[in-house]
Backbone as CSV, one residue per row, in Angstrom:
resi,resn,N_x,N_y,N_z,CA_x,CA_y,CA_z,C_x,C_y,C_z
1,UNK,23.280,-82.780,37.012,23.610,-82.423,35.633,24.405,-81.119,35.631
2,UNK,25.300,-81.160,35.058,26.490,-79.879,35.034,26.000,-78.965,34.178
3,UNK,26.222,-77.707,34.516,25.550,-76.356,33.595,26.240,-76.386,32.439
4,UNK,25.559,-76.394,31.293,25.646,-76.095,29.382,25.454,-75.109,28.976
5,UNK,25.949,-74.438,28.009,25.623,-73.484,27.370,25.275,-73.443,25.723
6,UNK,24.007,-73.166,25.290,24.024,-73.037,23.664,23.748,-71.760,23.591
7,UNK,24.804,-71.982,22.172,25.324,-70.107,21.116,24.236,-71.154,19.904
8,UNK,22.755,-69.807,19.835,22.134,-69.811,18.816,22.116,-69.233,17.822
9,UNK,22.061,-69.245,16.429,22.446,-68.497,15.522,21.043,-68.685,14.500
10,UNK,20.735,-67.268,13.936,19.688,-67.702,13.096,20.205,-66.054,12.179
11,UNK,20.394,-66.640,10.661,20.656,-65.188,10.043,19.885,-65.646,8.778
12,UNK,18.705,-66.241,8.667,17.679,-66.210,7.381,17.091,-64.644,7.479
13,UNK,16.776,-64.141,6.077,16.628,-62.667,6.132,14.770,-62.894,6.621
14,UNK,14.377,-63.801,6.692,12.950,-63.634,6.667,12.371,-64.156,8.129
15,UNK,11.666,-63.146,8.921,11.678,-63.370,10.174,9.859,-64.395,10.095
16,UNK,9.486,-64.108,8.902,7.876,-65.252,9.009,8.228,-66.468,7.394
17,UNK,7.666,-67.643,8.367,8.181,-68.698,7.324,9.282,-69.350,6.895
18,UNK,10.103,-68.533,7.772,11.330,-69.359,7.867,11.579,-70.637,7.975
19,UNK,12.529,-72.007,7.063,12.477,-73.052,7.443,13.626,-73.531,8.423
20,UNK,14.323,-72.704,8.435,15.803,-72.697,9.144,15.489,-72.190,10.590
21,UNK,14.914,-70.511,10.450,14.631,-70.414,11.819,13.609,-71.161,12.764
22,UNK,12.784,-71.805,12.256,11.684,-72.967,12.567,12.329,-74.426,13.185
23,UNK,13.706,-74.804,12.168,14.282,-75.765,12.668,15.392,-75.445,13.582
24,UNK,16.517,-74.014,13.834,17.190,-74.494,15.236,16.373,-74.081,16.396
25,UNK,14.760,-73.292,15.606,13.995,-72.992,17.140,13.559,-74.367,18.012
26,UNK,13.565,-75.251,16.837,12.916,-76.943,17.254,14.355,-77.388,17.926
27,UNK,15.939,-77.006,17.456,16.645,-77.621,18.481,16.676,-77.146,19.402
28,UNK,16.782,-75.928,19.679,16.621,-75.055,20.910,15.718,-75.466,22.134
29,UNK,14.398,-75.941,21.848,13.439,-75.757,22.402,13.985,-77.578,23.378
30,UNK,14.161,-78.482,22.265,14.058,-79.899,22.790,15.478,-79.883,23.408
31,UNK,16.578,-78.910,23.560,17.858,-78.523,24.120,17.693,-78.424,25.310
32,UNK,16.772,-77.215,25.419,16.354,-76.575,26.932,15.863,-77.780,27.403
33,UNK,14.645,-78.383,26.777,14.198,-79.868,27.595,15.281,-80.817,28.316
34,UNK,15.991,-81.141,27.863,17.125,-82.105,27.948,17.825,-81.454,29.059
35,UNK,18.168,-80.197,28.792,19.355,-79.708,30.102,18.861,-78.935,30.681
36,UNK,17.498,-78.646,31.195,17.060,-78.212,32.152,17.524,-76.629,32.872
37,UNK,16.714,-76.272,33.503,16.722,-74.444,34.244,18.017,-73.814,34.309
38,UNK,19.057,-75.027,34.707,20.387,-74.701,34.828,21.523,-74.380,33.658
39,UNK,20.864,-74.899,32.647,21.407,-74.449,31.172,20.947,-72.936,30.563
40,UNK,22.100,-72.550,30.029,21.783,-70.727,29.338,22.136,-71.285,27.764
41,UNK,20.635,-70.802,27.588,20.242,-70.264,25.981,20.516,-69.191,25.489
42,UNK,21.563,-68.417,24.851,21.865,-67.235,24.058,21.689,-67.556,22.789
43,UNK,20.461,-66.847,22.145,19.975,-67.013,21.127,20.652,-65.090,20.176
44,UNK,21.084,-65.549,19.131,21.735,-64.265,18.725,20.872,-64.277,16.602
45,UNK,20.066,-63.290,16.996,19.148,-63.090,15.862,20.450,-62.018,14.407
46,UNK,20.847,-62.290,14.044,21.951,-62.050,12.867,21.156,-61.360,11.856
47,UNK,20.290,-60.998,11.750,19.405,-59.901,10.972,18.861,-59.013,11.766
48,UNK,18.642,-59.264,12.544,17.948,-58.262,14.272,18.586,-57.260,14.421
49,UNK,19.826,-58.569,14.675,21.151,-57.264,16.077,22.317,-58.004,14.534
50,UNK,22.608,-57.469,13.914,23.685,-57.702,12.636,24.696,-57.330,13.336
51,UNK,26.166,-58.395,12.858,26.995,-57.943,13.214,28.102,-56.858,12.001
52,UNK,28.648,-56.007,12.645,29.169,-55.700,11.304,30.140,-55.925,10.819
53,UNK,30.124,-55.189,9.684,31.177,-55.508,8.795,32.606,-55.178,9.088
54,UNK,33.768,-56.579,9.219,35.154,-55.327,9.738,35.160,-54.470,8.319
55,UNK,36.610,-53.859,9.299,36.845,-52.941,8.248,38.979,-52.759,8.366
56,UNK,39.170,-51.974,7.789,40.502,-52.116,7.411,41.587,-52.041,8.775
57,UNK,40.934,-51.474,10.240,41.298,-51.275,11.411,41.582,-52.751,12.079
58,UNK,40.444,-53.385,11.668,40.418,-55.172,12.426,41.293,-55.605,11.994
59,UNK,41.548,-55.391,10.194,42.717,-56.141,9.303,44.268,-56.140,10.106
60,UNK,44.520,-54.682,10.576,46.130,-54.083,10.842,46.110,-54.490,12.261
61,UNK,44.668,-54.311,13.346,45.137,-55.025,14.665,45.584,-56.801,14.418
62,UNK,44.460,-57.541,13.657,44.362,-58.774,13.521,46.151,-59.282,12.985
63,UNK,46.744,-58.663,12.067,48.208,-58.823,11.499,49.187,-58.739,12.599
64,UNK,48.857,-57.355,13.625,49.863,-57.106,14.523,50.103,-57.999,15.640
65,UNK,48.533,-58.775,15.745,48.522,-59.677,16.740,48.905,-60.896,16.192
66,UNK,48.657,-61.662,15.012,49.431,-62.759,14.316,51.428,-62.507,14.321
67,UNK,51.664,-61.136,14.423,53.044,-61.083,14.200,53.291,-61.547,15.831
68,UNK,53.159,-61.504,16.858,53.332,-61.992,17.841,53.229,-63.226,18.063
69,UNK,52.624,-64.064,17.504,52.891,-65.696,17.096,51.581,-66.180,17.802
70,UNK,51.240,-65.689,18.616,49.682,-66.214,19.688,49.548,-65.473,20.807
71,UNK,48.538,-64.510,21.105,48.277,-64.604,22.317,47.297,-64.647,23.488
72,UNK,47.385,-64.128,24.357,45.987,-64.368,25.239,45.113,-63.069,24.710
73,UNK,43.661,-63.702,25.219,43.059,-62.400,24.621,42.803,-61.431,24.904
74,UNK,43.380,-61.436,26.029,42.957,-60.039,27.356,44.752,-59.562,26.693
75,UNK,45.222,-59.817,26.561,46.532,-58.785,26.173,46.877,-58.632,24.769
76,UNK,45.170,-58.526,23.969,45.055,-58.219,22.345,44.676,-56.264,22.415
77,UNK,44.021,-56.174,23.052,43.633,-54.866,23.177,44.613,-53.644,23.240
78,UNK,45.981,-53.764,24.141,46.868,-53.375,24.571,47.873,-53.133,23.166
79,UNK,47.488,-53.609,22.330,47.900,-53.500,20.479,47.459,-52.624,20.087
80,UNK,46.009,-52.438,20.066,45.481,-51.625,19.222,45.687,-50.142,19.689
81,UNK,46.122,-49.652,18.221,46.764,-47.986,18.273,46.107,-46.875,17.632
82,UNK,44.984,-47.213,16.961,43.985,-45.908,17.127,42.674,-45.809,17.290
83,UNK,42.094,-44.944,17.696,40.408,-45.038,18.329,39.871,-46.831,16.923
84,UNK,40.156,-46.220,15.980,39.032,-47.245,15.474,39.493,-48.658,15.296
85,UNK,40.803,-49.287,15.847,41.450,-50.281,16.378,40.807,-50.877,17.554
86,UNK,40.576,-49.645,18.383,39.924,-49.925,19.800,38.781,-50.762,19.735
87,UNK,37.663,-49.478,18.384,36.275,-49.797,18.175,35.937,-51.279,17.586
88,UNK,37.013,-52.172,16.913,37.141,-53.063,16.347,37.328,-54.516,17.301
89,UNK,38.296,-54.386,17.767,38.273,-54.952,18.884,37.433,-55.152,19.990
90,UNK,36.082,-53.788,20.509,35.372,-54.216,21.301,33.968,-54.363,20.513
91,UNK,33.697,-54.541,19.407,32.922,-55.645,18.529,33.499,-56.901,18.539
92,UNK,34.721,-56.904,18.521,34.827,-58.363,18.330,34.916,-59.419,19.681
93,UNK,35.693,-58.966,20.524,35.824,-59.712,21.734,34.579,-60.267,22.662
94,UNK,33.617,-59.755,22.438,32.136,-60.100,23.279,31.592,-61.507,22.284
95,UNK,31.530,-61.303,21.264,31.433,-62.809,19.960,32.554,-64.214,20.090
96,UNK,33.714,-63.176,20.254,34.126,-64.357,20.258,34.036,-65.193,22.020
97,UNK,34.169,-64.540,23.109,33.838,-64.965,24.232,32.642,-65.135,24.614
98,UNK,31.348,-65.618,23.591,30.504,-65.957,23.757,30.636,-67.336,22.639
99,UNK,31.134,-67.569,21.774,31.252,-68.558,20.854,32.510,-69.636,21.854
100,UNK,33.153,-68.900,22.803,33.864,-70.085,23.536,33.453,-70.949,24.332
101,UNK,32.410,-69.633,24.896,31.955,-70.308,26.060,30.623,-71.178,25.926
102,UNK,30.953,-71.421,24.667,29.161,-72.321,24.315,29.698,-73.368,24.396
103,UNK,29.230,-74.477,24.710,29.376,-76.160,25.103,28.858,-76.616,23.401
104,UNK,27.754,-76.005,22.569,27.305,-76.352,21.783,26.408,-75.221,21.075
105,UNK,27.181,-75.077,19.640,26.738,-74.087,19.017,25.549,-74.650,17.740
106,UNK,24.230,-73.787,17.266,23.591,-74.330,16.532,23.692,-73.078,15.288
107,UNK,23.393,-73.077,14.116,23.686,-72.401,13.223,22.744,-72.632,12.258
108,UNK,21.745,-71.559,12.024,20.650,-71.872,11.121,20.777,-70.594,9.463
109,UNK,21.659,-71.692,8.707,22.228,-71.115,7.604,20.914,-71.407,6.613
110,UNK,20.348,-70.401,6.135,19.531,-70.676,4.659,20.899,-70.432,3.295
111,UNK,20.322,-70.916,2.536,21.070,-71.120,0.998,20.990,-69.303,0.446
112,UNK,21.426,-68.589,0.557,21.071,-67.583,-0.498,22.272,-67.541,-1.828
113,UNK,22.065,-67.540,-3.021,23.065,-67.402,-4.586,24.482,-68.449,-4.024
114,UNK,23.609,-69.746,-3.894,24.420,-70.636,-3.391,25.612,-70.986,-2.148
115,UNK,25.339,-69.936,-1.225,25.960,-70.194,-0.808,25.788,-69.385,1.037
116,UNK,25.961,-68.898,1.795,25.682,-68.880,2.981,25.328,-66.796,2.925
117,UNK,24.419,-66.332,3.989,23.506,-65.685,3.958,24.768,-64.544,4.922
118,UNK,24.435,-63.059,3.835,25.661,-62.406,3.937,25.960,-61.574,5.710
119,UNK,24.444,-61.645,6.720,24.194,-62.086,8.287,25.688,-63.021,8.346
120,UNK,25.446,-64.440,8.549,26.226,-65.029,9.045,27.689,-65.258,8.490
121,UNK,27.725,-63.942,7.151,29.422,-64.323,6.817,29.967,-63.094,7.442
122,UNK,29.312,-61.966,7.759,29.421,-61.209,8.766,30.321,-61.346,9.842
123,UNK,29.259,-62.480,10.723,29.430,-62.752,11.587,31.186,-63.564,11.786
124,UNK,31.273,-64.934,10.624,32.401,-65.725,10.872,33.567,-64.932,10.184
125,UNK,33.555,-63.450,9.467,34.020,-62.744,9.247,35.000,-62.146,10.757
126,UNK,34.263,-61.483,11.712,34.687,-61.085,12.962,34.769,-62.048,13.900
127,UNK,34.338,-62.960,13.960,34.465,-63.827,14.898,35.976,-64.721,14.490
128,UNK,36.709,-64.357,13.137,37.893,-65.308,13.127,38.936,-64.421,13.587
129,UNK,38.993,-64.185,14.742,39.903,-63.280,14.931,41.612,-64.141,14.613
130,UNK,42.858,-63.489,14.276,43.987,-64.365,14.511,44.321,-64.995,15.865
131,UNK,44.139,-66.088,15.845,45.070,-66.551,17.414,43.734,-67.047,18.288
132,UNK,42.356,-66.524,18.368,41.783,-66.754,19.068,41.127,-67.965,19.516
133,UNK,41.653,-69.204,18.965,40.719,-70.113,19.244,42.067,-71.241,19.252
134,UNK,43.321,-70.842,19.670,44.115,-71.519,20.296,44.911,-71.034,21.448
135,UNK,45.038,-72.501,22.521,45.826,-71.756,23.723,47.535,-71.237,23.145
136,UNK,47.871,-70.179,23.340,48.748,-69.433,23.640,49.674,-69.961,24.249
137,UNK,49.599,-71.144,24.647,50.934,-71.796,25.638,51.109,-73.276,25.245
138,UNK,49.805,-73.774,25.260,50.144,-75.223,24.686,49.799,-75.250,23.618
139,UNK,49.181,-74.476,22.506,48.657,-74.903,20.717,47.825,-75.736,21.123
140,UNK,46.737,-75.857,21.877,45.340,-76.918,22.097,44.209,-75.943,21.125
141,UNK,43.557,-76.555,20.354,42.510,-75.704,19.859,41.510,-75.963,20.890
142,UNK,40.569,-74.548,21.142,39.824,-74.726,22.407,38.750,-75.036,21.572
143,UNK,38.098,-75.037,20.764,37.015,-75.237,20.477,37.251,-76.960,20.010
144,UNK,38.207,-77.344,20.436,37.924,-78.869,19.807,36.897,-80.088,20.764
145,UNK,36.606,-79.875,21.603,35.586,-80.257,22.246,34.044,-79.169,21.907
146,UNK,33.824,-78.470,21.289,32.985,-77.536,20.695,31.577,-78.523,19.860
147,UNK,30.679,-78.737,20.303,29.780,-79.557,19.113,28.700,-78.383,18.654
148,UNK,29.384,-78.560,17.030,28.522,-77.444,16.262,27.301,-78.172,15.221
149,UNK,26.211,-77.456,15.266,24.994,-78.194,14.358,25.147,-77.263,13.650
150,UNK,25.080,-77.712,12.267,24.610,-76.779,10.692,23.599,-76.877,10.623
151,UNK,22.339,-76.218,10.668,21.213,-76.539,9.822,21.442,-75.817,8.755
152,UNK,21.146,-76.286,7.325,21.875,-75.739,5.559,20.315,-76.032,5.097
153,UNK,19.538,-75.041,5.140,18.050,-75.105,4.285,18.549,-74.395,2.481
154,UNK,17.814,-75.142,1.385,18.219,-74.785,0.381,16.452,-74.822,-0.303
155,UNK,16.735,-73.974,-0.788,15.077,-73.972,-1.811,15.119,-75.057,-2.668
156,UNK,16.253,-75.259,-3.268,16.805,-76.278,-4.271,17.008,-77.593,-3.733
157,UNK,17.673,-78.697,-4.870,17.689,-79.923,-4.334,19.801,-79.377,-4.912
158,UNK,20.555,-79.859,-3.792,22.079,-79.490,-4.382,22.964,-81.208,-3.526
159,UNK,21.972,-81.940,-2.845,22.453,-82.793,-2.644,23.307,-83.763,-3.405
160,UNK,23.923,-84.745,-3.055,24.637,-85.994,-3.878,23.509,-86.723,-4.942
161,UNK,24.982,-86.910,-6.016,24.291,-86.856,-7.084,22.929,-85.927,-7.799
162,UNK,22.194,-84.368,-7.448,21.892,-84.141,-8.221,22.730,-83.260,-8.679
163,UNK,21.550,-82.662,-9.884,22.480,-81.918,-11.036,23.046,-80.665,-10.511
164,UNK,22.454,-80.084,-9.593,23.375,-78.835,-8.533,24.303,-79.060,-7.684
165,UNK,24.319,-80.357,-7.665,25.502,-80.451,-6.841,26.942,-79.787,-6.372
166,UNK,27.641,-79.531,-7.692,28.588,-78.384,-7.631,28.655,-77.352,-7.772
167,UNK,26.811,-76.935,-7.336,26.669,-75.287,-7.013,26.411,-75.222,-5.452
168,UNK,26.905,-76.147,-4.685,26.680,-76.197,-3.099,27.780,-75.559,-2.690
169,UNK,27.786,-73.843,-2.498,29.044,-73.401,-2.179,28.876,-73.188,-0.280
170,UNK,27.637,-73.672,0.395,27.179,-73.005,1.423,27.666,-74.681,2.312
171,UNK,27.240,-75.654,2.105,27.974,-76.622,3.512,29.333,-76.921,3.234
172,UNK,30.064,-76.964,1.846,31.607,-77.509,1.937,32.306,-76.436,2.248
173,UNK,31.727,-75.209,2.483,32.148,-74.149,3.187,31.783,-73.684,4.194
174,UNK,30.939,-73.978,5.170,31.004,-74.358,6.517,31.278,-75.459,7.044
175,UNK,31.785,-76.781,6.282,32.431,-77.929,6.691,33.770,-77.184,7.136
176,UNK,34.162,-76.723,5.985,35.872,-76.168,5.763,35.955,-75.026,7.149
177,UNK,35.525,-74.123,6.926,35.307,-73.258,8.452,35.553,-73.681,9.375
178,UNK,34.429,-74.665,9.977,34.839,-74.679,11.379,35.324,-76.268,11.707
179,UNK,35.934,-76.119,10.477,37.151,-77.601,10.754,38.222,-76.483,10.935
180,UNK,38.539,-75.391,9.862,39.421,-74.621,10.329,39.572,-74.112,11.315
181,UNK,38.610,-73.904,12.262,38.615,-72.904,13.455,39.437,-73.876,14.576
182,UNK,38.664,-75.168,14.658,39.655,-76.252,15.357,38.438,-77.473,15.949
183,UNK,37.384,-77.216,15.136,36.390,-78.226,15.944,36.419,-79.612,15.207
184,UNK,36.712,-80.745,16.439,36.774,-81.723,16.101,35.655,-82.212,14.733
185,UNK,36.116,-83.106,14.208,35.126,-83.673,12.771,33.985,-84.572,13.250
186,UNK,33.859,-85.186,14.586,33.335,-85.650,15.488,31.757,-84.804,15.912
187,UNK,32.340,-83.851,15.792,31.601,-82.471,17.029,30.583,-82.032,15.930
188,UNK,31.396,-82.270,14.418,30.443,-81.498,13.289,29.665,-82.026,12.556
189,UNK,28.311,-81.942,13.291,26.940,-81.985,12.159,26.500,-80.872,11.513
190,UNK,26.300,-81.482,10.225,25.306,-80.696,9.064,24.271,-81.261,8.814
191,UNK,23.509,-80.564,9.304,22.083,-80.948,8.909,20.737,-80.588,7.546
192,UNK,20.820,-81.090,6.769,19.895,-80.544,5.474,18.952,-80.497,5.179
193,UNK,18.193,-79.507,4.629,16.606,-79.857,4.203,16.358,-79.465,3.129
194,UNK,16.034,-80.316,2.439,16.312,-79.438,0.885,14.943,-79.504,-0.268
195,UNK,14.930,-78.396,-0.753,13.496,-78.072,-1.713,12.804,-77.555,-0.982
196,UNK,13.036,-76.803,-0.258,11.887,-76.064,0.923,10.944,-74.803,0.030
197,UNK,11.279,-75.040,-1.357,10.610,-73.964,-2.058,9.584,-75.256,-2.892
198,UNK,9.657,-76.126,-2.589,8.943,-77.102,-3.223,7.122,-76.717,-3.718
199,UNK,6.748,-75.970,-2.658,5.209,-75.742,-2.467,4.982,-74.471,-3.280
200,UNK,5.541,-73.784,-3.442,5.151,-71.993,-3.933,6.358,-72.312,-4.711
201,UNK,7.187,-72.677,-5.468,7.694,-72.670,-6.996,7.036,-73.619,-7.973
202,UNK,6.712,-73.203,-9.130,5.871,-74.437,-9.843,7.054,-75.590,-10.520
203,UNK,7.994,-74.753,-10.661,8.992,-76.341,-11.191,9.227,-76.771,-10.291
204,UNK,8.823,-76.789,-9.072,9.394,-77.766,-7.809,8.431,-78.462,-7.118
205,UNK,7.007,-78.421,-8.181,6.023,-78.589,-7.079,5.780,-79.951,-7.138
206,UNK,6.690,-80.961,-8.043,6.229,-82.656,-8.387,6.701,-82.884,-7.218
207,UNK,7.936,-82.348,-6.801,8.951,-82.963,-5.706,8.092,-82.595,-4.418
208,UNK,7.312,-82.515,-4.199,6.842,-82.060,-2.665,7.214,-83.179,-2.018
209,UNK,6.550,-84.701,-2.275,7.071,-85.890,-1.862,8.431,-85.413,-0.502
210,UNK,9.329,-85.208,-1.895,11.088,-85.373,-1.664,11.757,-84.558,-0.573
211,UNK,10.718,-83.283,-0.761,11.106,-82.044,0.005,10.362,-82.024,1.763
212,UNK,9.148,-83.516,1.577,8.646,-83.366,2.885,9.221,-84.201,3.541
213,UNK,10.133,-85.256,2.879,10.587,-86.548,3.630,11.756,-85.693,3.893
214,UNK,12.660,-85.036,2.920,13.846,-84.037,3.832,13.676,-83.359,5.137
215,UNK,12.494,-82.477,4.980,12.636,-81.577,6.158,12.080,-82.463,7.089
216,UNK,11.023,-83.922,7.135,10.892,-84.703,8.448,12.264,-85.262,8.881
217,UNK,12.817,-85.566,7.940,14.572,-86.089,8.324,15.285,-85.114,8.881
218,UNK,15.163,-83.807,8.918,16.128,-83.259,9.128,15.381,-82.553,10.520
219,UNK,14.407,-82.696,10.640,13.582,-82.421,11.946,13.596,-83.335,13.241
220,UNK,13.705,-84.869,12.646,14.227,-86.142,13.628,15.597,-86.137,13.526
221,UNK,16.582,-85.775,13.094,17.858,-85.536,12.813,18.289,-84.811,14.446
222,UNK,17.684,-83.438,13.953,18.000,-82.086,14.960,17.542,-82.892,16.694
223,UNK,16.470,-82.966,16.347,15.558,-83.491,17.830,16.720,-84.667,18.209
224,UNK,17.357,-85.884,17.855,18.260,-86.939,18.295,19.415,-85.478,18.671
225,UNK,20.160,-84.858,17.906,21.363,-84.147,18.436,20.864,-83.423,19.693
226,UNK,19.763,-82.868,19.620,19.381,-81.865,20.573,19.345,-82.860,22.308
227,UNK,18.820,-83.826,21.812,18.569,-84.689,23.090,19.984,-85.269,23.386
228,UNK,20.415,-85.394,23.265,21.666,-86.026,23.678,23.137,-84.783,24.187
């Protein structure tokens, strides 16, 4: 069996009770099973170790390096022209050469004011660097062999056909993402569990039913991707 790598992601603000961090810990765990001693788990806690926020330095390197049309990433640095250009750049380059080198990335997004948890916009904030996730010589997107799991936990029900539906600003915007980045449509699961506030909100508490058959679905969901 050839060595794998999974990029773990967990940026729910709540480190007890989590339903998100509970479910990519369940892919993680049946991951390692599957690919064995020889596979590396980098698990990256996004409320722990936060990444930060750019700032107007990333903006003017990120432009200077788009005005060059593409390039490699070891000759992005060699741009940047003042200390906090530098500082920008060596936040960013360790993320993104850890998001390449993953065979399979998992992403445990909770719902916060509809839409993805301000940890992981952080994160796809610095991690989009310009240019970085195509070759420089042939235009191949490297991440298109990339298989990314969404797990999208929502307190709410925002699925098809209900009435929230077009307050789901958190998966058609990580659909859109990392179709943009270059990962095949193939590669991209989203995985859902929805009403996870079902038990401790009282207007949600008829639906427990609805909210336990989600998160078992989305628990046999994860476990089939994870194994394979």
């Amino acid at each position: 069996m050839t060595s794998t790598t999974l990029l773990h992601l967990d940026s729910s603000i709540s480190p007890e009770g989590s339903v998100s961090r509970a479910l990519t810990a369940r892919f993680a765990a049946v991951w390692r099973a599957r690919h064995g001693a020889a596979a590396t788990h980098r698990h990256h806690d996004l409320v722990a170790d936060p990444v930060p926020a750019v700032h107007a330095a990333y903006d003017a390197l990120g432009r200077r390096t788009e005005r060059k049309g593409g390039l490699p990433l070891d000759d992005v640095a060699a741009l940047a022209e003042t200390p906090d250009e530098e500082r920008e750049w060596a936040l960013t380059r360790p993320l993104i050469d850890r998001l390449l080198a993953a065979d399979t990335l998992v992403v445990g997004s909770p719902m916060y004011n509809f839409t993805v948890s301000t940890g992981l916009k952080a994160w796809i904030d610095r991690v989009s660097f310009p240019g970085a996730y195509v070759d420089p010589d042939t235009g191949a997107k490297l991440l298109g062999g990339t298989r990314v799991v969404v797990v999208a936990v929502r307190g709410g029900g925002y699925g098809p056909g209900t009435p929230r539906e077009h307050q789901d600003f958190q998966v058609p915007y990580l659909r859109a993402y990392f179709g943009n980045l270059g990962v095949a449509e193939e590669n991209l699961h989203v995985v859902t569990a929805e009403l996870t506030r079902a038990d401790d909100v009282p207007a949600l508490n008829g639906l427990r039913p609805i909210a336990a058959e989600s998160l078992a679905r989305a628990g046999a969901t994860l476990d089939a991707l994870a194994a394979t």
